[in-house]
VOGU-3710 file (C-alpha; in Angstrom, 3 decimals, decimal comma):
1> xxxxxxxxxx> 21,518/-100,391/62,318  19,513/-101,943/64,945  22,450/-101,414/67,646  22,511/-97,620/66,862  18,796/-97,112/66,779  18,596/-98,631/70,381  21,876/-96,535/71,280  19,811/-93,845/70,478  16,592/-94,287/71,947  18,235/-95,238/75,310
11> xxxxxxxxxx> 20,882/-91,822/75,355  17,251/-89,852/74,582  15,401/-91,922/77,327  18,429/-90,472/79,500  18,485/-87,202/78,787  14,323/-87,026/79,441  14,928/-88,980/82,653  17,621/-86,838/83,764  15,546/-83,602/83,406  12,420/-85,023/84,438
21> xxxxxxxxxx> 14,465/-86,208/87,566  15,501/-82,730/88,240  12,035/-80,766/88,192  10,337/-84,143/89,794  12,832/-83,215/92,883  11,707/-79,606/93,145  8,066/-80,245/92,850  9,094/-82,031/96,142  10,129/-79,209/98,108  13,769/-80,716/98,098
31> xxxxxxxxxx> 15,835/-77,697/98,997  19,005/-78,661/97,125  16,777/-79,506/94,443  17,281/-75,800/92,894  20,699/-76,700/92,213  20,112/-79,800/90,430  21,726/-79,677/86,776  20,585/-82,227/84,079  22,710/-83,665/82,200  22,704/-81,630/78,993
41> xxxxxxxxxx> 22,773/-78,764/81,697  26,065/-80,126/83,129  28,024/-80,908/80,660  27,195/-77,554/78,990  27,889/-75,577/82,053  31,149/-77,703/82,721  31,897/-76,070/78,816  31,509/-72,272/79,098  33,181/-72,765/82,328  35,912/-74,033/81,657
51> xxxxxxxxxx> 36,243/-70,837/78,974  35,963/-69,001/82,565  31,654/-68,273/82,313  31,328/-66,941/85,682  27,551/-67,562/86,041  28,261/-71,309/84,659  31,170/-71,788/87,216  28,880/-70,160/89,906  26,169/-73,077/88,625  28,793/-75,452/88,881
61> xxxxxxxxxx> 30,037/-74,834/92,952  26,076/-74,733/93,860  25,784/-78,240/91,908  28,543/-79,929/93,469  28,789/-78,053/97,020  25,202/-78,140/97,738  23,399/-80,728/95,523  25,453/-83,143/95,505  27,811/-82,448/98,512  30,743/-83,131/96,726
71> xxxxxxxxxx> 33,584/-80,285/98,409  36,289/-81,514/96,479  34,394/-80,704/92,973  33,146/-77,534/94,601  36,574/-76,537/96,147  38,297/-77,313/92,581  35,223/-74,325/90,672  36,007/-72,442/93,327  39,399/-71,848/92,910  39,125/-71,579/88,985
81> xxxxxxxxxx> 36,387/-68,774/89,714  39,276/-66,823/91,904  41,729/-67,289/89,068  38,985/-64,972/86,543  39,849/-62,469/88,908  36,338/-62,277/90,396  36,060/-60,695/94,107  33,010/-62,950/94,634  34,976/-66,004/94,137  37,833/-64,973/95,924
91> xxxxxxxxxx> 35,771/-64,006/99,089  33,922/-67,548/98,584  37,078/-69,074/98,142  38,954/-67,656/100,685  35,989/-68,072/103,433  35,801/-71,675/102,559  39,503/-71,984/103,243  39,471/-70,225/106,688  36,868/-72,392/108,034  38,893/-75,578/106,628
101> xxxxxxxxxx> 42,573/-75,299/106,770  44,870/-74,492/109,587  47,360/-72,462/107,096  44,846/-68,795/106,934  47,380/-66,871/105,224  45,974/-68,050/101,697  42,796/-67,009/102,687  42,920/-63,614/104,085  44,927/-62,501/101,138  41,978/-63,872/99,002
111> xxxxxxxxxx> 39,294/-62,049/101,040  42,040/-59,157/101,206  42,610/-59,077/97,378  38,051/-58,772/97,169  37,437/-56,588/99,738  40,189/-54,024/97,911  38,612/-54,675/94,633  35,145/-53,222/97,063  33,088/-56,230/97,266  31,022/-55,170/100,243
121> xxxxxxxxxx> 30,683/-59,220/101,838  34,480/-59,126/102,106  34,869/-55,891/104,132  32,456/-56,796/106,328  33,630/-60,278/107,171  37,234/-59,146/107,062  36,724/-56,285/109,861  34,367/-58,715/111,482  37,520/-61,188/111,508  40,055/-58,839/112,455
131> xxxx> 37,765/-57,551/115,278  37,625/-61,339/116,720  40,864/-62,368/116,091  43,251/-59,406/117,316
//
């Protein structure tokens, strides 16, 4: 009984730390800090996700790309936003794979495939890229 009580009180102590942590960082004027998920926050948004929650994927790629700096987590939320058929993700995905991959085929049919579905960032950045490299 004792074990459990003191299993308990530490996994709540955790929890409080973690989003304590979180708002301690923006109070600091840490700019990442915005992107910070507590735990709770996390694993919930890792849920609805993976049911294909656009807005918890999106929370997801900021949390790993920019909090934590972690590009292969990001990468791997970016691709499953693409595969919901989203022209956001698509143009985000394909962008990140121009700038880091030799093999650009992938990713101008990805920023192809969202500019056609009329996401505005796409066409831009795809005549802009078709200006500069022709």
């Amino acid at each position: 009984m004792k074990t459990i009580k003191t299993l308990l009180t530490l996994l709540v102590f955790g929890v409080l730390l973690n989003i304590f942590w979180g708002k301690a960082l923006l109070s600091m004027g840490m700019p990442a800090a915005e992107y910070y998920l507590s735990l709770p926050e996390l694993m919930l948004s890792t849920a609805e996700a993976k049911r294909g929650d656009k807005n918890s994927i999106s929370r997801l790629i900021n949390y790993y790309g920019i909090y934590l700096n972690e590009k292969d987590k990001e990468l791997f939320w970016m691709r499953k936003g693409a595969e919901t058929g989203d022209p956001k993700f698509k143009y985000l995905l394909g962008k990140r794979i121009l700038v880091s991959n030799p093999d650009k085929a992938e990713a101008i049919k990805l920023i192809e495939s969202s500019a056609s579905s009329g996401f505005e960032p796409a066409q831009e950045y795809l005549a802009r890229y078709h200006r500069h490299n022709n």
